[in-house]
N, C-alpha and C positions, 0 to 999 in steps of 0.2 A: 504494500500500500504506500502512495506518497505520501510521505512526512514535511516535506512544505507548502506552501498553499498553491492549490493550481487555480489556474485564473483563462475565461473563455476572452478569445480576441477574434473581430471578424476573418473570417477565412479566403485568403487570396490563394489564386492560381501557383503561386510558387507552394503553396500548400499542399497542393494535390495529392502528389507521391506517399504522405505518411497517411493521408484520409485512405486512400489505397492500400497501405500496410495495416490498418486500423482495422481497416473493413474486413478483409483477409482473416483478420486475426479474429475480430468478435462474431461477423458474421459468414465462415465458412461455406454455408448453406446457400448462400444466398447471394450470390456472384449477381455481381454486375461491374459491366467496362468501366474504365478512366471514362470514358467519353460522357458518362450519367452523372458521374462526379462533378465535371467539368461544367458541364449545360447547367444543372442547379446552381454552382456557383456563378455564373455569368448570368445564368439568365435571372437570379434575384438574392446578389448581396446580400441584401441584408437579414438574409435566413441562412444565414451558412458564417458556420464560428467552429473556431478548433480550440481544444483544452492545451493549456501547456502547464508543464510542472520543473521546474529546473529546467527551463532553456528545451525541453521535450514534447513533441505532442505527444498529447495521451487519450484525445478522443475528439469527435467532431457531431457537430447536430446540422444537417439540412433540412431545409424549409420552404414552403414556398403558398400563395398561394392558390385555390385549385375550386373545381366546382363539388360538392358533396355526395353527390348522388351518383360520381364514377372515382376510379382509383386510379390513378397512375400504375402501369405496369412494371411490374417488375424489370429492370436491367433492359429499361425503355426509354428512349428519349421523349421528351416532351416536346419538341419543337416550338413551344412559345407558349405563354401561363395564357390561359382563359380572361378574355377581357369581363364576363360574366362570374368570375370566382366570388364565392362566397361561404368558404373557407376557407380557412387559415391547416393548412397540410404540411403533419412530421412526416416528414419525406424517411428518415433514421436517426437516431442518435445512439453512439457507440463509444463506450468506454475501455479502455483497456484494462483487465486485470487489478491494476495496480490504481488505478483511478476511481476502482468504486467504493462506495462508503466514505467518499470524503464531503459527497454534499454539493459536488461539480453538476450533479444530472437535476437535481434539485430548483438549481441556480439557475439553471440554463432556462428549462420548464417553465419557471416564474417571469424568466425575461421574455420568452416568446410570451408567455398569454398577454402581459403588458403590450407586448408591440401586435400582436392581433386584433386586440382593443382598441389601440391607436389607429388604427387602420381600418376600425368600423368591421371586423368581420362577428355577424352572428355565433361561429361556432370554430373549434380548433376538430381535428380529425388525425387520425394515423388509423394505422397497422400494428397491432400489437405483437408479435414472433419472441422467441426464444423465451417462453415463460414470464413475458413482460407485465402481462397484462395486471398484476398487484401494484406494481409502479404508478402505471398508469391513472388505475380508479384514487391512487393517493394523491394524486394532483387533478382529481376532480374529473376524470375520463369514466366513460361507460361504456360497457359493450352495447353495439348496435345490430339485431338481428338485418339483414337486408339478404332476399331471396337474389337480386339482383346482383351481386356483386360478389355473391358464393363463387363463381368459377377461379374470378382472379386470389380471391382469399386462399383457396386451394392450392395458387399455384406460388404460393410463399411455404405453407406446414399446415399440416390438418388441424394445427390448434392457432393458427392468426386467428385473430379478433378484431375487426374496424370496429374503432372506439372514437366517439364523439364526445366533447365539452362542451357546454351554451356556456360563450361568453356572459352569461345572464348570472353567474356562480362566482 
């Protein structure tokens, strides 16, 4: 675990490379190209921040946002956000190992809903994977049954869960 304070800074293109090792590292499963990396961070800044702890990245959160009622596909480019969005979409956020239990995933969470808020969006949304999903409802996320959206839910792990917040909370 890191014993100094890690601190999130927004995430540029010279970042990429360790969002890549990051990714690799926490979400095996769940490959997707630099090129998805890439696109999220160009096509909206200001949802894409990476963890550093001593001079090291140690996790990244992208963001962006998206219409509700579809999901971005997996290890899929976007080609341009929705002029119609009306959610606020965790794209991922990945900690490494050593970076969890310090309160960095916490932080971050608190800073998106703030800037989802600022930005007028009715609700935050993600994907929940890797047994995520207790995190989640602790910063106020719910699982959302939707029959619609079962195929791609599927094609993350039998247990994702699209989980919704109302900025109303």
């Amino acid at each position: 675990m890191i014993t100094s304070l890690a601190a999130w800074r927004p995430l540029t293109p010279a970042d990429l490379s360790a969002v890549e090792a990051i990714a690799a590292d926490v979400h095996p499963d769940f490959f997707e190209e630099p090129a998805v990396f890439a696109e999220r961070q160009r096509l909206y800044p200001k949802g894409t921040h990476i963890l550093e702890a001593g001079g090291a990245p140690c996790g990244y959160v992208l963001s962006h946002p998206w219409r509700i009622a579809s999901l971005p596909s997996l290890n899929s480019l976007l080609g341009s956000l929705p002029e119609d969005a009306d959610t606020y979409y965790l794209h991922d956020l990945a900690l490494l190992t050593r970076a969890r239990g310090t309160g960095a995933a916490g932080r971050i969470v608190a800073d998106l809903v703030a800037h989802a808020r600022s930005e007028g969006f009715a609700s935050m949304s993600l994907v929940a994977v890797n047994a995520s999903q207790a995190f989640w409802e602790r910063h106020g996320f719910a699982a959302k049954e939707s029959p619609a959206l079962a195929g791609k839910l599927e094609s993350y792990e039998q247990s994702a869960r699209f989980m919704v917040r109302s900025m109303d909370e």
